[in-house]
C-alpha positions as CSV (number, residue, x, y, z in Angstrom):
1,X,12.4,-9.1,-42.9
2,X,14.4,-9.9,-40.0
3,X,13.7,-12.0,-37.0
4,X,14.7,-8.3,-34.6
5,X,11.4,-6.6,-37.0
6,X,9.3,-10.0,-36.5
7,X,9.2,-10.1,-32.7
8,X,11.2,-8.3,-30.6
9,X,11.1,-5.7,-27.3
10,X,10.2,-2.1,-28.9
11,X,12.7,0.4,-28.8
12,X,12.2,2.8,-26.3
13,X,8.7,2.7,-25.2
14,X,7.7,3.6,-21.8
15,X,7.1,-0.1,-20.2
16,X,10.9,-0.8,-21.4
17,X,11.7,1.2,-18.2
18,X,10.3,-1.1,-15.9
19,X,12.5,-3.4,-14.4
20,X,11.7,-7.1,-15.6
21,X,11.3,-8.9,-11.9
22,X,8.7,-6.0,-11.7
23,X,6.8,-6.9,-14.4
24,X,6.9,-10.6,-13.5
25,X,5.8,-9.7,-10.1
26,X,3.0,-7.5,-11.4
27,X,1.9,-10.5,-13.5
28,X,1.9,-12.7,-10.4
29,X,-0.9,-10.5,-8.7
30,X,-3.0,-10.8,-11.9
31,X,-2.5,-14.2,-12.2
32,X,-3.7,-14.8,-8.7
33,X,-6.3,-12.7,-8.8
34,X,-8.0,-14.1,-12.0
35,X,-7.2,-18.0,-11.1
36,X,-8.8,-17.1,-7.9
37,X,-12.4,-15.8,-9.5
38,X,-14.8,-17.4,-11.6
39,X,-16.8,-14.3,-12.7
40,X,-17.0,-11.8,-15.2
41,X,-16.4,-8.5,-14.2
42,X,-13.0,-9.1,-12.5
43,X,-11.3,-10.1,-15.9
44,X,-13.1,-7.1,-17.7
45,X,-11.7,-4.8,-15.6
46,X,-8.3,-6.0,-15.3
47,X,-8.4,-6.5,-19.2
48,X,-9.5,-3.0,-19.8
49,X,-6.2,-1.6,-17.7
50,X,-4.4,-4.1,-19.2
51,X,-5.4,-2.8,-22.7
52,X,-4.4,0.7,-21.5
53,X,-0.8,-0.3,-21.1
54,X,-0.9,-1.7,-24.7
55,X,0.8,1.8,-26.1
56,X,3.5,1.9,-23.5
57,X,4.7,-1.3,-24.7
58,X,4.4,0.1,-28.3
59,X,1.5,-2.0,-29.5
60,X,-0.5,1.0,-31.1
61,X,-1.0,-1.0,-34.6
62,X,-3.5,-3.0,-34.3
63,X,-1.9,-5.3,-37.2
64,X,1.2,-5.6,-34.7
65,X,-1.1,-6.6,-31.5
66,X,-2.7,-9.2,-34.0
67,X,0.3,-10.8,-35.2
68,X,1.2,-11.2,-31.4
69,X,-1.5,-12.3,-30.0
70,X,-3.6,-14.3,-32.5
71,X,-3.1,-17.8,-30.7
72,X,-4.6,-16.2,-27.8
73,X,-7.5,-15.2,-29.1
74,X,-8.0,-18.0,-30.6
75,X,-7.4,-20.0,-27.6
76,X,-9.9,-17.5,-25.5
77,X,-12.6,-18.2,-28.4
78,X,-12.5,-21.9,-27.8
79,X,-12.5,-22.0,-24.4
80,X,-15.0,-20.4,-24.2
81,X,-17.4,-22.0,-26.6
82,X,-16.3,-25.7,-25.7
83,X,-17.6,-24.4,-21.9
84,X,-20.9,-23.5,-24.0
85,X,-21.7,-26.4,-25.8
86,X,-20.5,-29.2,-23.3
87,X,-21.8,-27.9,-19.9
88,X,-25.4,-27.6,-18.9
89,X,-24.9,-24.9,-16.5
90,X,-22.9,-22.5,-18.6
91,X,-24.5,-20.4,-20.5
92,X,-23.1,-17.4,-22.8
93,X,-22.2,-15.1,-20.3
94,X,-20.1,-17.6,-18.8
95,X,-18.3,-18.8,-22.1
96,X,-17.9,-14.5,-21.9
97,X,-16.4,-14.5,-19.0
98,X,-13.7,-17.7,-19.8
99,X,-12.9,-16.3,-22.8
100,X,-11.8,-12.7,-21.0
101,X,-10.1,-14.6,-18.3
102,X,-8.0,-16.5,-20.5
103,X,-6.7,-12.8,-22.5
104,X,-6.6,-11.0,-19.5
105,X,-3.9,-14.2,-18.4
106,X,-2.4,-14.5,-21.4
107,X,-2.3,-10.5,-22.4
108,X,0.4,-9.5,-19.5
109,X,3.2,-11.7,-21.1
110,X,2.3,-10.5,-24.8
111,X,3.3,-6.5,-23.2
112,X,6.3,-8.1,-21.2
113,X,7.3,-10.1,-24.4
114,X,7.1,-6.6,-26.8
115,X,8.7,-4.2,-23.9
116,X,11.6,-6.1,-22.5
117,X,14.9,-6.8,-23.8
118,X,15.4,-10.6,-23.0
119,X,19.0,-9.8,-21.6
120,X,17.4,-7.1,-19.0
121,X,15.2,-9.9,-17.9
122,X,18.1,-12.6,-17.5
123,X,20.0,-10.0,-15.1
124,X,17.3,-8.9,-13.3
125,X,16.2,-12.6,-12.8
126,X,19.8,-13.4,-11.8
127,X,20.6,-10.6,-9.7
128,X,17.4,-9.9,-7.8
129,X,15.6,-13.1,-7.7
130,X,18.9,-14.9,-7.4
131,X,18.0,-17.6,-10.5
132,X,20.9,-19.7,-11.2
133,X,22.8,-18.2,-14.3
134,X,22.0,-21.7,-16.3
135,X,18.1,-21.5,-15.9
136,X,18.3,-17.4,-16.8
137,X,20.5,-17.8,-19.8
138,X,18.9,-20.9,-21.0
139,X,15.8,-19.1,-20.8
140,X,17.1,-16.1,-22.9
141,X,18.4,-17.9,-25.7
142,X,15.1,-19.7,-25.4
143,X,13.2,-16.0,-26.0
144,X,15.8,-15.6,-28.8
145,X,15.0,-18.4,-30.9
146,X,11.3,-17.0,-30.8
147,X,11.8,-14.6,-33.4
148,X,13.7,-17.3,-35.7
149,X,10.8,-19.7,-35.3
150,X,8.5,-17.1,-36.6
151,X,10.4,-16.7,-39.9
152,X,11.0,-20.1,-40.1
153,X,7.3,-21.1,-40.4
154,X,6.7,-18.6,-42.9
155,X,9.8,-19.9,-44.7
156,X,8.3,-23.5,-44.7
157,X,4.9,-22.5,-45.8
158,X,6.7,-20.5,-48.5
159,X,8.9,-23.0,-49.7
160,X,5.6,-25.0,-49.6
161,X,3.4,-22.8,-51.7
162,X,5.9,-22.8,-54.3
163,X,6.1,-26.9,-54.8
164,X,2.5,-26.1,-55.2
165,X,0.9,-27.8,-52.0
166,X,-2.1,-25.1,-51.3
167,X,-4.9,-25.6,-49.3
168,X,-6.9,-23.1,-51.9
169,X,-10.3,-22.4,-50.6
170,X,-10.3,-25.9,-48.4
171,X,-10.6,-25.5,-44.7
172,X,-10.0,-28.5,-43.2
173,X,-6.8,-28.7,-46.2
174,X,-5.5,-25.6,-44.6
175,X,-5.7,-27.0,-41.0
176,X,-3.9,-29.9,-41.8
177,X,-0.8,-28.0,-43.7
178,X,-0.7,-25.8,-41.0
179,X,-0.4,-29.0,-38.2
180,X,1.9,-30.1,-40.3
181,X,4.1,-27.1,-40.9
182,X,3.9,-27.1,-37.0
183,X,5.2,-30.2,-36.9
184,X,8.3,-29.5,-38.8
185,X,8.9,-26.8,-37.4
186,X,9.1,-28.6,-33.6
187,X,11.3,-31.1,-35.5
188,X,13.6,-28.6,-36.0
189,X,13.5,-26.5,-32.8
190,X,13.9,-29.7,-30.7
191,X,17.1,-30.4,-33.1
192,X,18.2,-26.7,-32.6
193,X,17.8,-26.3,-28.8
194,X,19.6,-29.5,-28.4
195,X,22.7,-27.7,-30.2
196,X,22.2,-24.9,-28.4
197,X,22.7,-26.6,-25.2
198,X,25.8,-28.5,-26.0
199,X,27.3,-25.2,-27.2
200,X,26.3,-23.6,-24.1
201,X,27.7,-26.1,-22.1
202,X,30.9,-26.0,-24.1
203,X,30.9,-22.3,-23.5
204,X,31.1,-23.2,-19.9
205,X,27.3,-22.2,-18.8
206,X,27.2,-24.9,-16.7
207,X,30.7,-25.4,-14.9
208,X,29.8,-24.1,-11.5
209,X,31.8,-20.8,-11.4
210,X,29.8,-17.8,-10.1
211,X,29.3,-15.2,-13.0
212,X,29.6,-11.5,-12.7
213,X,27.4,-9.5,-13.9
214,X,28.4,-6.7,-16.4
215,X,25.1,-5.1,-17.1
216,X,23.7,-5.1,-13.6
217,X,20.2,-4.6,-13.0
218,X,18.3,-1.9,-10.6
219,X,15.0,-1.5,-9.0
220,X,13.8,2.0,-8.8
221,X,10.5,3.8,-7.2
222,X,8.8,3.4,-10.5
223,X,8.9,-0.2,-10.3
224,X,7.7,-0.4,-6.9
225,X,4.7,2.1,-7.8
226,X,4.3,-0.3,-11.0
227,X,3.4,-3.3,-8.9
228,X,1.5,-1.4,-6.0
229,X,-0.7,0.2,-9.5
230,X,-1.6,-3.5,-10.5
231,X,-2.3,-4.6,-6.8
232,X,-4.5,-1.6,-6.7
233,X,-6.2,-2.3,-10.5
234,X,-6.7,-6.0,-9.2
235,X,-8.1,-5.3,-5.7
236,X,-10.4,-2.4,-7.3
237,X,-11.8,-5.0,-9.7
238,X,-12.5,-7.5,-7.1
239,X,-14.0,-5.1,-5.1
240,X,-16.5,-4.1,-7.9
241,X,-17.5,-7.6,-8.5
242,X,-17.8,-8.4,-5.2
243,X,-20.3,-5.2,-4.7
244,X,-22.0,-6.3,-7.9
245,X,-22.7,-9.5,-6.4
246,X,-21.1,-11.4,-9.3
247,X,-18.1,-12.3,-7.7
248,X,-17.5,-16.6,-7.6
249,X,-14.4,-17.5,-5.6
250,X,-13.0,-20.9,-7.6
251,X,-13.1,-22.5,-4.0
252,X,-16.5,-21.5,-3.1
253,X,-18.4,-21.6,-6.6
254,X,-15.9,-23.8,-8.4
C-alpha cells in the first residue's frame, strides 16, 4: 500500500472545493469559540455539524475516520477521565464535556487534513495570507512526510514481529514496543527533516528571491458562505447553552 492510499486529501470530494485559508479561518472561529467555553452543550453542538461535514471530506468508512483519528480519541478519553479522578469538583458530566471539547478541536484538522491537497494550501497560504514561501513550503513537505511516517511505523513493527519481539497478550509489553517504535521512528524523522532542509536550501528555498506562483489560488462566494456557515454553527451553539443556562465562559467559571 502506498503512502498517497495511507493518508492523503480524497479525490474529489465536495470540501476539496473550499479554498484552504477558508478552512483555516473557519477552524479559527471554532477554536475560539470552544477555548472560550467550559460547558457541554457548545462542543456537542459544534461536534454534531462537524460530524456532518465528515462525508464531504470523504470520510464515509468508518474504518477510514478510525485510522485518522484514533490518537484523538484517545487523547479525548484521557482528558477526560484524568479531570475525573484528580479533581473534586468534576464530576462525569464534566470529564463528558472535556472529552467533546478536545474532538470537536482536534476533528476540524482531521477533515482539512483528508480534503486538501497540501500544495492548494501552500498557495493559498502564500498568496492570500502572504506567508513567506519558506514557512509554506517547509510546511508542505512537512504534511508530505505524514504519509511516509505512517508506513514507516508499520514497517518497523513489521520488521519487528518477524525477529519475533511480540507483546502477545501483554499489555503493558505492547505499550512499551509501541513507545519504542515511536521512538525510532522520531529518530528517523528528525534525521530526515534535517535532509530535507539542507536540500531545500540547496534548491534555493531560502535565497531571498520573490517566487511566482504558477498554480495561483482563488477565493470564491463559496468560501465566504463556508466561514459565515461556521460563525453561524458556533454562535447558534453558544446561544443554546447560554439559554440552557449551562454556558461557563473560561474567564468567568474557569
Amino acid at each position: 500500500m502506498t503512502a498517497s492510499l495511507v493518508l492523503g486529501p480524497a479525490p474529489d470530494v465536495a470540501l476539496a472545493r473550499i479554498n484552504p485559508v477558508a478552512q483555516l479561518s473557519a477552524i479559527g472561529i471554532v477554536t475560539v469559540t470552544l477555548i472560550v467555553s467550559l460547558d457541554i452543550v457548545t462542543p456537542s453542538v459544534v461536534l454534531l455539524a462537524e460530524l456532518a461535514l465528515l462525508p464531504a471530506a470523504g470520510l464515509t468508512s468508518p474504518s477510514a475516520l478510525l485510522r485518522r483519528s484514533w490518537p484523538l480519541l484517545l487523547g479525548a478519553v484521557t482528558i477526560g477521565v484524568v479531570n475525573v479522578v484528580i479533581s473534586d469538583d468534576a464530576g462525569p458530566l464534566v470529564g463528558l464535556g472535556l472529552a467533546l471539547r478536545v474532538i470537536a478541536l482536534a476533528l476540524p484538522g482531521v477533515l482539512l487534513a483528508a480534503a486538501t491537497d497540501p500544495v492548494r494550501l501552500a498557495d493559498a497560504l502564500t498568496l492570500h495570507w502572504r506567508l513567506p514561501t519558506r514557512v509554506a513550503f517547509g510546511s508542505l513537505a512537512a504534511l508530505r512526510l505524514v504519509p511516509l511516517l505512517i508506513v514507516e511505523l508499520q514497517t518497523i513493527r513489521l520488521a519487528r514481529r518477524a525477529r519475533g519481539v511480540d507483546a502477545r497478550r501483554n499489555p503493558l509489553r505492547a505499550a512499551a514496543l509501541f513507545g519504542s517504535a515511536i521512538f525510532t521512528l522520531l529518530v528517523g524523522a528528525v534525521r530526515r527533516g534535517s535532509r530535507l532542509a539542507t536540500a531545500m536550501d540547496a534548491r534555493g528555498f531560502d535565497s531571498g528571491i520573490a517566487r511566482t506562483n504558477a498554480r495561483g489560488s482563488v477565493l470564491h462566494r463559496r468560501d465566504y458562505r463556508f466561514v459565515a456557515a461556521t460563525g453561524l454553527v458556533c454562535a447558534a451553539a453558544t446561544a443554546l447553552s447560554v439559554l440552557l443556562g449551562t454556558w461557563s465562559p473560561i474567564f468567568v467559571g474557569g
